[in-house]
PDB file with one MODEL, atoms N, CA, C and O in Angstrom:
MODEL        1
ATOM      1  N   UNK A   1       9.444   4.433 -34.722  1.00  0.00           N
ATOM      2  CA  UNK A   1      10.653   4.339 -33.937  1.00  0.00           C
ATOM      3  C   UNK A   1      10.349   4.395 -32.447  1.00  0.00           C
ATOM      4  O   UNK A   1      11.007   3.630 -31.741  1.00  0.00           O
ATOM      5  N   UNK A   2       9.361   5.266 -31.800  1.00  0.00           N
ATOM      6  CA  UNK A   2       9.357   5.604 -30.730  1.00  0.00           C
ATOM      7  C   UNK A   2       8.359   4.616 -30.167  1.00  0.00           C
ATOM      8  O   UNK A   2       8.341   4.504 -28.941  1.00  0.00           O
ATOM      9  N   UNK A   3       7.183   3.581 -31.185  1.00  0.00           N
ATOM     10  CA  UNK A   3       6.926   2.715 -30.720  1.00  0.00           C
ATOM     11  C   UNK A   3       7.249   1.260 -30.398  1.00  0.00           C
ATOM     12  O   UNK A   3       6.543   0.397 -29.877  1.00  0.00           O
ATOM     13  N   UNK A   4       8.932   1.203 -31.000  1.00  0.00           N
ATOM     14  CA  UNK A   4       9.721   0.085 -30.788  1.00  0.00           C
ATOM     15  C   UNK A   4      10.926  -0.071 -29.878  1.00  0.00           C
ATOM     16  O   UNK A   4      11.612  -1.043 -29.560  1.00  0.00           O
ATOM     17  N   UNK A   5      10.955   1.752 -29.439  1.00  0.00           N
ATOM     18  CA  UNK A   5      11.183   1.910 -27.991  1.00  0.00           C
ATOM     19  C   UNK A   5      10.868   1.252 -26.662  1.00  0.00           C
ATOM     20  O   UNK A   5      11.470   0.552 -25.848  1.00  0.00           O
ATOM     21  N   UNK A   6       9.604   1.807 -26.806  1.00  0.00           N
ATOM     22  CA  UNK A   6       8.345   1.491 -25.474  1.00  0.00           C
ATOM     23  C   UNK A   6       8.299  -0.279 -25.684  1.00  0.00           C
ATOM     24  O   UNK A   6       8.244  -0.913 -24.630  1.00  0.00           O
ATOM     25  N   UNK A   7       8.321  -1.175 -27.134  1.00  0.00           N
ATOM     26  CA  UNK A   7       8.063  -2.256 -27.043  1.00  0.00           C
ATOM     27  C   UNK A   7       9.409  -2.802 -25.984  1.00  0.00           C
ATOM     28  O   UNK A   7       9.361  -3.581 -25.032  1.00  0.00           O
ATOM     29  N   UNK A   8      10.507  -2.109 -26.533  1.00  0.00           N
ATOM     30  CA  UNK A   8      11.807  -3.067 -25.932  1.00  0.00           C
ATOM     31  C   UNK A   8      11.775  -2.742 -24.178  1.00  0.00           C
ATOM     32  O   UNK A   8      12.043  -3.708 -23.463  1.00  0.00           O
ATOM     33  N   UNK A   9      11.508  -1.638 -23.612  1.00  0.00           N
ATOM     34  CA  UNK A   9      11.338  -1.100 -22.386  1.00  0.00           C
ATOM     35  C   UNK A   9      10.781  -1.802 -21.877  1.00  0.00           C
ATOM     36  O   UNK A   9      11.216  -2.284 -20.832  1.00  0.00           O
ATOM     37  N   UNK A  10       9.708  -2.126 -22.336  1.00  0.00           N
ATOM     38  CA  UNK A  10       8.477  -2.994 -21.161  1.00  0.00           C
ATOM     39  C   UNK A  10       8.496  -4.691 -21.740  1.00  0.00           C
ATOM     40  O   UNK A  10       8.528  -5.524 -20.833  1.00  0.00           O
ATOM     41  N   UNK A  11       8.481  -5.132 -22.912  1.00  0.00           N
ATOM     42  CA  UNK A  11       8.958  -6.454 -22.716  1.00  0.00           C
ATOM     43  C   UNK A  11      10.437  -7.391 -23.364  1.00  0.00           C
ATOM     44  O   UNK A  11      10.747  -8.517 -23.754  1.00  0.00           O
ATOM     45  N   UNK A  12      11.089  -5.861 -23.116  1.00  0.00           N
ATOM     46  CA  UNK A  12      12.529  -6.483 -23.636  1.00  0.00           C
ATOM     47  C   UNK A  12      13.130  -6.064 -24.931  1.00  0.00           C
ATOM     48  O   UNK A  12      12.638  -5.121 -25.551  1.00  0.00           O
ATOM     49  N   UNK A  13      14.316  -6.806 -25.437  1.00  0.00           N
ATOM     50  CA  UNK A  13      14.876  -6.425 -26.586  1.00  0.00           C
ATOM     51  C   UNK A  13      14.473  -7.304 -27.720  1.00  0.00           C
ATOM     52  O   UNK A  13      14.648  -7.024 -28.906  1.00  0.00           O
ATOM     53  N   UNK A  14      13.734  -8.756 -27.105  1.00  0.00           N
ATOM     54  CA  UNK A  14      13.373  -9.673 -28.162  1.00  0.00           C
ATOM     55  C   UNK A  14      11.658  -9.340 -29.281  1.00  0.00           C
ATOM     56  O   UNK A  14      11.117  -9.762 -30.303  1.00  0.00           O
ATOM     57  N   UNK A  15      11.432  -8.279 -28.137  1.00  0.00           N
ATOM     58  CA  UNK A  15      10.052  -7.807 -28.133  1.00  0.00           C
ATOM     59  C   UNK A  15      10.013  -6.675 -29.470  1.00  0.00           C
ATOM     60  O   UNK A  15       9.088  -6.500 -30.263  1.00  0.00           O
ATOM     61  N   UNK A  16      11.534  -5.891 -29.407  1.00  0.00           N
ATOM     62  CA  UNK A  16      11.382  -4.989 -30.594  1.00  0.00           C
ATOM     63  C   UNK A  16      10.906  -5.609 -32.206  1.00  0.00           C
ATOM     64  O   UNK A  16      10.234  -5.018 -33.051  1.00  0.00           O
ATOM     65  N   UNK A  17      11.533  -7.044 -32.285  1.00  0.00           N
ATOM     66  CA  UNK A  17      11.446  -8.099 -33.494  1.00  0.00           C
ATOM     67  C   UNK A  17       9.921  -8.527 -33.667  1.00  0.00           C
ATOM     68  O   UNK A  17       9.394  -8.801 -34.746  1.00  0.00           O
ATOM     69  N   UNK A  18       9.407  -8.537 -32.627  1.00  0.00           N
ATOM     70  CA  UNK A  18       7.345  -8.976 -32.720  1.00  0.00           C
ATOM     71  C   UNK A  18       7.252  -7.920 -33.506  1.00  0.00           C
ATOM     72  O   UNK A  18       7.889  -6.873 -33.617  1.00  0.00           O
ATOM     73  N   UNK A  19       5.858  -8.642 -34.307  1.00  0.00           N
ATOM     74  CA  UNK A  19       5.079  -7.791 -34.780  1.00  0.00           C
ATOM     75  C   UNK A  19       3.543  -7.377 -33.681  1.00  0.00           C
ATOM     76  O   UNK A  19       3.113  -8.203 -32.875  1.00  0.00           O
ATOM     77  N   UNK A  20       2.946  -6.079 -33.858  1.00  0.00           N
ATOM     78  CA  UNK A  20       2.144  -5.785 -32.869  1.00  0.00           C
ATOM     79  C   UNK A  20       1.097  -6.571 -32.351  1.00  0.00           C
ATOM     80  O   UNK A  20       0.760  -6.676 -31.172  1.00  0.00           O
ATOM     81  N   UNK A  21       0.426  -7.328 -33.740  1.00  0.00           N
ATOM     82  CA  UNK A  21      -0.495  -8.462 -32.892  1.00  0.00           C
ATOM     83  C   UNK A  21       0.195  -9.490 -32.149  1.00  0.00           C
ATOM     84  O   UNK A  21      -0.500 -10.059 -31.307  1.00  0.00           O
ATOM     85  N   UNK A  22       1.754  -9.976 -32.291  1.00  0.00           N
ATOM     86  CA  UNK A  22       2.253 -10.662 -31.071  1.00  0.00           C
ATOM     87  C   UNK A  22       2.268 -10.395 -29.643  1.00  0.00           C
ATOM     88  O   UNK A  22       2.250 -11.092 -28.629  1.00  0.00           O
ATOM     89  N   UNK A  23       2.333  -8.244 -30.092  1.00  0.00           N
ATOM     90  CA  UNK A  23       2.906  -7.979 -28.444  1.00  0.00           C
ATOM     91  C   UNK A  23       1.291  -7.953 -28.111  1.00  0.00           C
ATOM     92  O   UNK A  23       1.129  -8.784 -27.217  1.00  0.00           O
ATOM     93  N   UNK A  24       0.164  -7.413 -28.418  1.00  0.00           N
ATOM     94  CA  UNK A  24      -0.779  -7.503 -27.695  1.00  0.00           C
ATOM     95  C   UNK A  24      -1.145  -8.880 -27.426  1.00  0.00           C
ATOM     96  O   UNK A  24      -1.815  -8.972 -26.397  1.00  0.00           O
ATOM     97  N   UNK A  25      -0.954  -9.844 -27.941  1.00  0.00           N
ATOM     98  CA  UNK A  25      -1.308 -11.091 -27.638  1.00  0.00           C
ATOM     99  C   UNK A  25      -0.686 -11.647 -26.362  1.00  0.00           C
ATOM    100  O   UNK A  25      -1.238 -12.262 -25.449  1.00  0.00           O
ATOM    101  N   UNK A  26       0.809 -11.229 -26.531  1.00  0.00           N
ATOM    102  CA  UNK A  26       1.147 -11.213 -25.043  1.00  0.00           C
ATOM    103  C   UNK A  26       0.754 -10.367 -24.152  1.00  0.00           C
ATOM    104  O   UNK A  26       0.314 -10.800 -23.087  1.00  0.00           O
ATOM    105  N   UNK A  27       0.793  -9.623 -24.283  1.00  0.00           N
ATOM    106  CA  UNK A  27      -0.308  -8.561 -22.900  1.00  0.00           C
ATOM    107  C   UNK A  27      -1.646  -9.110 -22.348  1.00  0.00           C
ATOM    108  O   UNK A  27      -2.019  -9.061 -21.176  1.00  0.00           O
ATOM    109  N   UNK A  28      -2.413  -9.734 -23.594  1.00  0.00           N
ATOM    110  CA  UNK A  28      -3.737 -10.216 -22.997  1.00  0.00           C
ATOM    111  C   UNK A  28      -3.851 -11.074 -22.189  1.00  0.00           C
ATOM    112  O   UNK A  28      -4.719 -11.243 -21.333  1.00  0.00           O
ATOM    113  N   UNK A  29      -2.397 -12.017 -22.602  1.00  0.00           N
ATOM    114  CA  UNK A  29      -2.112 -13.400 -21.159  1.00  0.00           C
ATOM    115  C   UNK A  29      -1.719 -12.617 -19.788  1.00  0.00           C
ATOM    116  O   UNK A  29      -2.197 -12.714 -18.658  1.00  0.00           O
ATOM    117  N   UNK A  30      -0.727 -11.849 -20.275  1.00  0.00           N
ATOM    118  CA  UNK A  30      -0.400 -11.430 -19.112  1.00  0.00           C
ATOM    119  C   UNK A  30      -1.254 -10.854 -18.370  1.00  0.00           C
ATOM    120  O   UNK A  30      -1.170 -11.185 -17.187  1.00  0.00           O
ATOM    121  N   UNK A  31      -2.411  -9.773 -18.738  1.00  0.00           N
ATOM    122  CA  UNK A  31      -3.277  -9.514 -17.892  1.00  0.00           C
ATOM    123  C   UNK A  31      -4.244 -10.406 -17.359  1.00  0.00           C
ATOM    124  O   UNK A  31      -4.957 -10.060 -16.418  1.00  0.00           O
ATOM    125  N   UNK A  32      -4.327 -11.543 -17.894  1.00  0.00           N
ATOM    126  CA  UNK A  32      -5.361 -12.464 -17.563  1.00  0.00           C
ATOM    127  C   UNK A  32      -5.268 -13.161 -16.206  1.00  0.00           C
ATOM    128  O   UNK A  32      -6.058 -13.332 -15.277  1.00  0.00           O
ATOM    129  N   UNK A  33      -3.419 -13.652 -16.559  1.00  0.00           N
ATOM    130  CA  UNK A  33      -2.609 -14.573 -15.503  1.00  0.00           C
ATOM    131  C   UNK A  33      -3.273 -14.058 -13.467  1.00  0.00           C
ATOM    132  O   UNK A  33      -3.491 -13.012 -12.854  1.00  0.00           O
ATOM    133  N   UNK A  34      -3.310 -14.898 -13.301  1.00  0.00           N
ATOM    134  CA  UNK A  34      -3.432 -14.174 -11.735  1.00  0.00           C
ATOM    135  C   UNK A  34      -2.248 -14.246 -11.345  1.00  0.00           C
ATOM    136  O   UNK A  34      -1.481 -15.178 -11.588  1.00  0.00           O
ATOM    137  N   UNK A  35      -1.967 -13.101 -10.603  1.00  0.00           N
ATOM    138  CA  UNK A  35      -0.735 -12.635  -9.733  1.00  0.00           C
ATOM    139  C   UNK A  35      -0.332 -13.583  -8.683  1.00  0.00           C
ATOM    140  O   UNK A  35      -1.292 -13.979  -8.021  1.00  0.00           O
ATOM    141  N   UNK A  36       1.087 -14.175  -8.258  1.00  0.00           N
ATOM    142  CA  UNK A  36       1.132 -14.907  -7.402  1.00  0.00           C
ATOM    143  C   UNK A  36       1.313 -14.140  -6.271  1.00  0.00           C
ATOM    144  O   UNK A  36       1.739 -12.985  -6.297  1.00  0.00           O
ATOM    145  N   UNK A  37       0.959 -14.830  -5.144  1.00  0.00           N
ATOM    146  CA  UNK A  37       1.215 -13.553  -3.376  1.00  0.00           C
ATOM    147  C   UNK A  37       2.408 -14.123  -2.970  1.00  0.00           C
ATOM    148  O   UNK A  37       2.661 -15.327  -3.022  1.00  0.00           O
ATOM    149  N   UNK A  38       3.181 -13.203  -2.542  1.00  0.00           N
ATOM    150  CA  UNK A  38       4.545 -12.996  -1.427  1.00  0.00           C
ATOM    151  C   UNK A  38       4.479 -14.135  -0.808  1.00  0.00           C
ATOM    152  O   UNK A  38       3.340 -14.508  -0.525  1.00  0.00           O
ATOM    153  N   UNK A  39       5.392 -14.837  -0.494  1.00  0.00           N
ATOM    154  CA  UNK A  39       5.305 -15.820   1.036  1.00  0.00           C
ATOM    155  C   UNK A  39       6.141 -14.017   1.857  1.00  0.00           C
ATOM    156  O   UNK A  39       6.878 -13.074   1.569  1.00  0.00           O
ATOM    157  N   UNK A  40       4.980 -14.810   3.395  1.00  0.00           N
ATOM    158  CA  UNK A  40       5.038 -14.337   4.256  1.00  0.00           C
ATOM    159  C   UNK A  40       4.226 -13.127   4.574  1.00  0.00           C
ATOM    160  O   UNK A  40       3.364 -12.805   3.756  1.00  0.00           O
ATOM    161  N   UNK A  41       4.382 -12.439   5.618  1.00  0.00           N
ATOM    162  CA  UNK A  41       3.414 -11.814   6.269  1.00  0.00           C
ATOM    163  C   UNK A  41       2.270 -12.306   7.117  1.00  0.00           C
ATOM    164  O   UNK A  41       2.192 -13.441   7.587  1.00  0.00           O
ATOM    165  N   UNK A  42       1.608 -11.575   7.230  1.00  0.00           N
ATOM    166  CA  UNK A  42       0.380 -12.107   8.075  1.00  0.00           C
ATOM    167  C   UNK A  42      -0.559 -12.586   7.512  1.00  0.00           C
ATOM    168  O   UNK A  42      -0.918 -12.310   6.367  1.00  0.00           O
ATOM    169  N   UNK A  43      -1.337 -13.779   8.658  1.00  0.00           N
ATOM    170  CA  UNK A  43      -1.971 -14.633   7.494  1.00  0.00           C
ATOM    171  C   UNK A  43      -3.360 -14.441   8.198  1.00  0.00           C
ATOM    172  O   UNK A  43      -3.379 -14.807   9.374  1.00  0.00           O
ATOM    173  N   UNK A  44      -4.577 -13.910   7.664  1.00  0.00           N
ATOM    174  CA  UNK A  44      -5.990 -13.790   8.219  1.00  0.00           C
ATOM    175  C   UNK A  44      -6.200 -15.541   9.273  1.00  0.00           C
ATOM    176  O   UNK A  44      -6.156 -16.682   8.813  1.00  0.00           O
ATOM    177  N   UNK A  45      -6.374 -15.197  10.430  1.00  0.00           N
ATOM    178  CA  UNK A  45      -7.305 -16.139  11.004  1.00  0.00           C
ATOM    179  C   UNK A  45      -6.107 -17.101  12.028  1.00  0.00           C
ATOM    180  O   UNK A  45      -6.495 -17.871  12.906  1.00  0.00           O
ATOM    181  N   UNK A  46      -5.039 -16.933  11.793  1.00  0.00           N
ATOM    182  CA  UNK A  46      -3.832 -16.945  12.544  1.00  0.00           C
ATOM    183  C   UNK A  46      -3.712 -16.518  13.911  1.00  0.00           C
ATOM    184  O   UNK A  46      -3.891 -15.330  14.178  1.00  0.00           O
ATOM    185  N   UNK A  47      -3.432 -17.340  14.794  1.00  0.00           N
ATOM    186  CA  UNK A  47      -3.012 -16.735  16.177  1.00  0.00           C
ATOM    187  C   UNK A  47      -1.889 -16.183  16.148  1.00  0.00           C
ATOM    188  O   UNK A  47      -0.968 -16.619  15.456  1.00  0.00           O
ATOM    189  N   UNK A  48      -1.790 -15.049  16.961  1.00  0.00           N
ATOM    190  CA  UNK A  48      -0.418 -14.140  17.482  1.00  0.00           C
ATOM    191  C   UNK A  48      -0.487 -13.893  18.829  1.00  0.00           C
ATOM    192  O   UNK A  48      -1.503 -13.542  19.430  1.00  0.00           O
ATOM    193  N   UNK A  49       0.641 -14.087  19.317  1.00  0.00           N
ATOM    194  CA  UNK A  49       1.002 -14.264  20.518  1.00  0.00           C
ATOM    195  C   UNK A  49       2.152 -12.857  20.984  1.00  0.00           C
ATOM    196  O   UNK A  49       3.308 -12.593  20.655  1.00  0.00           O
ATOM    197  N   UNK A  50       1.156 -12.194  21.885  1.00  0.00           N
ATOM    198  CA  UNK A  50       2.669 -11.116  22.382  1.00  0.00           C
ATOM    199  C   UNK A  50       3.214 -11.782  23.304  1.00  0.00           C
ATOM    200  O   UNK A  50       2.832 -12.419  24.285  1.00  0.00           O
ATOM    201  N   UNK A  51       4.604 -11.412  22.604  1.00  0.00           N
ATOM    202  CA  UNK A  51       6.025 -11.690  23.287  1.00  0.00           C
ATOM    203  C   UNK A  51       6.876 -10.556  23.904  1.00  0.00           C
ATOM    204  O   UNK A  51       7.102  -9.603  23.158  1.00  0.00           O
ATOM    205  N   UNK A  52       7.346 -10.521  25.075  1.00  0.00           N
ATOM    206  CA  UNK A  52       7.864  -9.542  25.512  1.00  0.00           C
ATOM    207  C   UNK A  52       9.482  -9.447  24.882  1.00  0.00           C
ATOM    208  O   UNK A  52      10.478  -9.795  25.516  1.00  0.00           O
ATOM    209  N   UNK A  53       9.484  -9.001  23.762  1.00  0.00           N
ATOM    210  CA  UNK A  53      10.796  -9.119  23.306  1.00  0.00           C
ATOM    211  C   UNK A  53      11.748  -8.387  23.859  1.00  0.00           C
ATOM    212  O   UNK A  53      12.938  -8.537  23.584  1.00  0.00           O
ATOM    213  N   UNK A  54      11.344  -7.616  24.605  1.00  0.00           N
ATOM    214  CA  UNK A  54      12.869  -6.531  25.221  1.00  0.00           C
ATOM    215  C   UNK A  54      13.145  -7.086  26.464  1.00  0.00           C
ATOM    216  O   UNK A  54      14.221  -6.780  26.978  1.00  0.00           O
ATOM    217  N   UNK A  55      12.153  -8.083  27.244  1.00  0.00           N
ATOM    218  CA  UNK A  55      12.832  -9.288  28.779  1.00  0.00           C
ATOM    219  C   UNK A  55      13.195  -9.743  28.386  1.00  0.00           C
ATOM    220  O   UNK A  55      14.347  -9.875  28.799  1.00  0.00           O
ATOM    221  N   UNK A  56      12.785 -10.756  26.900  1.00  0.00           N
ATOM    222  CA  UNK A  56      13.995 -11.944  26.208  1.00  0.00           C
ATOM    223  C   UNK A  56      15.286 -11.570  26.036  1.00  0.00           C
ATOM    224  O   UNK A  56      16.148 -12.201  26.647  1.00  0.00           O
ATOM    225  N   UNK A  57      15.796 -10.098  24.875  1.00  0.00           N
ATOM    226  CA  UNK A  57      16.328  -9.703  24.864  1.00  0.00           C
ATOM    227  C   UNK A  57      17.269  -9.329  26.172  1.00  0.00           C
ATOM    228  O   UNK A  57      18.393  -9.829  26.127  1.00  0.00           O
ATOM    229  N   UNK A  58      16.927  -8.412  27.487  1.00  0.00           N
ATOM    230  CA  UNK A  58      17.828  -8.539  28.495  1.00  0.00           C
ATOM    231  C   UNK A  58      18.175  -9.674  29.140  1.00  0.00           C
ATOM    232  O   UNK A  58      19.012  -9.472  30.020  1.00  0.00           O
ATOM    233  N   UNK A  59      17.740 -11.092  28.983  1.00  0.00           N
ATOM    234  CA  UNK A  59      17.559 -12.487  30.023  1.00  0.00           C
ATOM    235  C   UNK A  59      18.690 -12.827  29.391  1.00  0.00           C
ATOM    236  O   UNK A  59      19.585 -13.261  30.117  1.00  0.00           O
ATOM    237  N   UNK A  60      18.983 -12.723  27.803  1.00  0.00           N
ATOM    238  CA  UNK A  60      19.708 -13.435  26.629  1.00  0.00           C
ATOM    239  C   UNK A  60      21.057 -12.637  27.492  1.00  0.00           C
ATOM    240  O   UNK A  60      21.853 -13.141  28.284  1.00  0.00           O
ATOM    241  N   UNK A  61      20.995 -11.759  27.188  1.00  0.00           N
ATOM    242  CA  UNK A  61      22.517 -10.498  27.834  1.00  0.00           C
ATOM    243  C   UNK A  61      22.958 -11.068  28.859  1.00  0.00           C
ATOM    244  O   UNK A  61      24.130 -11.436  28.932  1.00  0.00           O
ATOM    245  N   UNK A  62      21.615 -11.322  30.344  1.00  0.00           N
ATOM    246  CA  UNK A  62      22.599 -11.645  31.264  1.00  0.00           C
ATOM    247  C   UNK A  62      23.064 -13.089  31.755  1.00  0.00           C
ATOM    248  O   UNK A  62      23.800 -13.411  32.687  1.00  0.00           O
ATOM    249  N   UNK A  63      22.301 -13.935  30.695  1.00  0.00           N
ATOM    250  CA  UNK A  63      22.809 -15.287  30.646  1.00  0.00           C
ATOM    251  C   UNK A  63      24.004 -15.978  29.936  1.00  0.00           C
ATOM    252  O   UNK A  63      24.458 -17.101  30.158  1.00  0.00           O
ATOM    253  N   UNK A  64      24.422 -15.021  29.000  1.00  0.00           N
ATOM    254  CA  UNK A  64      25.467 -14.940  27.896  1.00  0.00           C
ATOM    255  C   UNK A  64      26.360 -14.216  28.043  1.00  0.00           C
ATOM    256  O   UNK A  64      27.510 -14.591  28.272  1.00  0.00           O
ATOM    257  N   UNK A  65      25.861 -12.627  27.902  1.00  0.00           N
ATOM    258  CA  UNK A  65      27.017 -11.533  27.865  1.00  0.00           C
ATOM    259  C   UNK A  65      28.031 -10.806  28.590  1.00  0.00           C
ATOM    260  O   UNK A  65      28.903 -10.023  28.213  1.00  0.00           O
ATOM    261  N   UNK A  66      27.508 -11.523  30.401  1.00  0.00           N
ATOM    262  CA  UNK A  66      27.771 -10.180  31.234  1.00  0.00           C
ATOM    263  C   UNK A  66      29.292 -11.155  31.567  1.00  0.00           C
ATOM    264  O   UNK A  66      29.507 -12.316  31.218  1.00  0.00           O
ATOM    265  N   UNK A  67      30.023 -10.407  32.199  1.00  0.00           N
ATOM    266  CA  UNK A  67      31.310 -10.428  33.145  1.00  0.00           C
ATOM    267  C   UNK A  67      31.218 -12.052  33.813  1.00  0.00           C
ATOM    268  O   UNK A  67      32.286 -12.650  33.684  1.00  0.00           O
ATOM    269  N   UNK A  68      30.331 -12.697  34.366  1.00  0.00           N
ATOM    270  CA  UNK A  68      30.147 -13.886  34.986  1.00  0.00           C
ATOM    271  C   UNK A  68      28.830 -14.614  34.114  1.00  0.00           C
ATOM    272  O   UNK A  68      27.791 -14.182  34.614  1.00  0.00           O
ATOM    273  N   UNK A  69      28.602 -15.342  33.252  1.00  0.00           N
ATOM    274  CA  UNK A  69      27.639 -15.639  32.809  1.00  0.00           C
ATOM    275  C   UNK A  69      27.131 -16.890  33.387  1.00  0.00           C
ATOM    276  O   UNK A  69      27.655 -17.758  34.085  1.00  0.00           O
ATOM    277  N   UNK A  70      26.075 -16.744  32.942  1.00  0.00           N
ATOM    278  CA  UNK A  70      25.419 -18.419  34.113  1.00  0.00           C
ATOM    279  C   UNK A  70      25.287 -19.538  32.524  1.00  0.00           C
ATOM    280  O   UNK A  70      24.583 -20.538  32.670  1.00  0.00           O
ATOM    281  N   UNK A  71      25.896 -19.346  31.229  1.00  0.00           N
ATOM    282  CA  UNK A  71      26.088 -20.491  30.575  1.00  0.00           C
ATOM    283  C   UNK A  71      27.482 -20.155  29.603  1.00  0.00           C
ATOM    284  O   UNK A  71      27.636 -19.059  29.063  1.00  0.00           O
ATOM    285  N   UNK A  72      28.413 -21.232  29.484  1.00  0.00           N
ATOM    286  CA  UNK A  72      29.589 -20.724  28.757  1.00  0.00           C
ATOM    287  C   UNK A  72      29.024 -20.779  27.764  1.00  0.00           C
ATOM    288  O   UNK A  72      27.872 -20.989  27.385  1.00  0.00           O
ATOM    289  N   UNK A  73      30.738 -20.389  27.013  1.00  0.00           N
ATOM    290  CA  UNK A  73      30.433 -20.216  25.155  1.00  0.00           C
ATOM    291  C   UNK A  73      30.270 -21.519  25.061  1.00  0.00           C
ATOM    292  O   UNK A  73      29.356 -21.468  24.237  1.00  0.00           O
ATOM    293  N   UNK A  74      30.472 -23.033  25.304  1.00  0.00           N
ATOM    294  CA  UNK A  74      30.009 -23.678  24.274  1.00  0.00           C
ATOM    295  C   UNK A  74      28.911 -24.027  24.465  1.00  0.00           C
ATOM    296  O   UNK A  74      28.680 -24.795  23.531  1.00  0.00           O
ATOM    297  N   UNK A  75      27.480 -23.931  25.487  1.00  0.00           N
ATOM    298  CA  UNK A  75      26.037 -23.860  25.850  1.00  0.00           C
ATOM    299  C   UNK A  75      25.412 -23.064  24.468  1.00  0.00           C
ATOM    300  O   UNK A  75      24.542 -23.444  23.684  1.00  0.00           O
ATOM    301  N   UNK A  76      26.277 -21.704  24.495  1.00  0.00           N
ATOM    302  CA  UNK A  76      25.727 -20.730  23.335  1.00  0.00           C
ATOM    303  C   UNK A  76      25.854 -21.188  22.290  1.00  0.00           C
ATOM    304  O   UNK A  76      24.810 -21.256  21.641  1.00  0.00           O
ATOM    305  N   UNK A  77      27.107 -21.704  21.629  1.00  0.00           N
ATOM    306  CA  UNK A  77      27.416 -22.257  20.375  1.00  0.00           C
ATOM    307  C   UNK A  77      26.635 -23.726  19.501  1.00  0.00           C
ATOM    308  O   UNK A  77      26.629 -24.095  18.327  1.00  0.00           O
ATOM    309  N   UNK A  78      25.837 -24.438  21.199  1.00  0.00           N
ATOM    310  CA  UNK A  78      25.308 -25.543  20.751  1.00  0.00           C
ATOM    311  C   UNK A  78      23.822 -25.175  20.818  1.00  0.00           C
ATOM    312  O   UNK A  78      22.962 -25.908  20.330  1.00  0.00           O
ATOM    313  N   UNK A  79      23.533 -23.980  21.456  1.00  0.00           N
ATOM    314  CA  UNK A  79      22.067 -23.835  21.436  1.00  0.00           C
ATOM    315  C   UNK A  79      21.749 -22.491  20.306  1.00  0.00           C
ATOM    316  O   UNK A  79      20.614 -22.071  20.081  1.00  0.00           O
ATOM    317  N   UNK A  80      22.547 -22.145  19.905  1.00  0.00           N
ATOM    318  CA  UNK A  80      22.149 -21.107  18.843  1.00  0.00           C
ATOM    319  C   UNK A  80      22.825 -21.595  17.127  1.00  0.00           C
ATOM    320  O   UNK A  80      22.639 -21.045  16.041  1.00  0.00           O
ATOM    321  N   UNK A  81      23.486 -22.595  17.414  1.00  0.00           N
ATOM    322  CA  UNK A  81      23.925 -23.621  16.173  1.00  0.00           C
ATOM    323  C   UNK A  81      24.847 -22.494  15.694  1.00  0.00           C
ATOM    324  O   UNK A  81      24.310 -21.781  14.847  1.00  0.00           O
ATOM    325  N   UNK A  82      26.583 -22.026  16.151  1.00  0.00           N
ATOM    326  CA  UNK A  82      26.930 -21.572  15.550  1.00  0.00           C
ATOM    327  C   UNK A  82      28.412 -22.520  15.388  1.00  0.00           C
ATOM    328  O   UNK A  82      28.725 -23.356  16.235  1.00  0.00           O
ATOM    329  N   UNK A  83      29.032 -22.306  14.474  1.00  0.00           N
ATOM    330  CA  UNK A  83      30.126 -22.898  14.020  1.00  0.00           C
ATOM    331  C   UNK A  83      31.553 -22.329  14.634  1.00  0.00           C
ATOM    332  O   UNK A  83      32.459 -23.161  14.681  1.00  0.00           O
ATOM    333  N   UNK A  84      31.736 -21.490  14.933  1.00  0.00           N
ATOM    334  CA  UNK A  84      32.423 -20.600  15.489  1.00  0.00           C
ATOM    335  C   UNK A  84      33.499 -20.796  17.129  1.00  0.00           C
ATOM    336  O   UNK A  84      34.131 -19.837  17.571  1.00  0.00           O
TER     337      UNK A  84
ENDMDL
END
C-alpha cells in the first residue's frame, strides 16, 4: 500500500496501475535524459556593459514627468509603444 503511495506522488495517479518493472524502466530514461537549461541569464563569454541606471532613470523623470516636460504625452506614447 505504502509503495503505491510513493508510486502515485512522484509519477502520478496513472503510475499507481504500472507494474514495478514499468516504473523503474521509466526512471532509468528519466535519469539518463539530459536536463534542458533555463533561457536566460548570463551567458559565459558575453559582453556586459555598465549602465548607469539611476541617470537614465532621473533623465526619463525630467524629460517626461516633471511640471514642464521637454516631450509631451504623445512623444512618450509613441516611443515607449503604449496604447493608452
Amino acid at each position: 500500500m505504502a509503495w503505491s503511495y510513493v508510486k502515485m506522488s512522484m509519477f502520478g495517479i496513472a503510475a499507481a496501475y504500472l507494474r514495478d518493472d514499468d516504473i523503474m524502466a521509466t526512471v532509468a530514461v528519466l535519469v539518463q535524459t539530459p536536463q534542458k537549461h533555463p533561457w536566460g541569464g548570463s551567458v559565459l563569454g558575453h559582453k556586459t556593459y555598465k549602465r548607469d541606471r539611476v541617470a537614465a532613470d532621473w533623465q526619463l523623470n525630467q524629460d517626461y514627468f516633471v511640471e514642464h516636460p521637454l516631450y509631451n504625452k504623445e512623444h512618450f506614447r509613441r516611443r515607449y509603444n503604449l496604447l493608452a
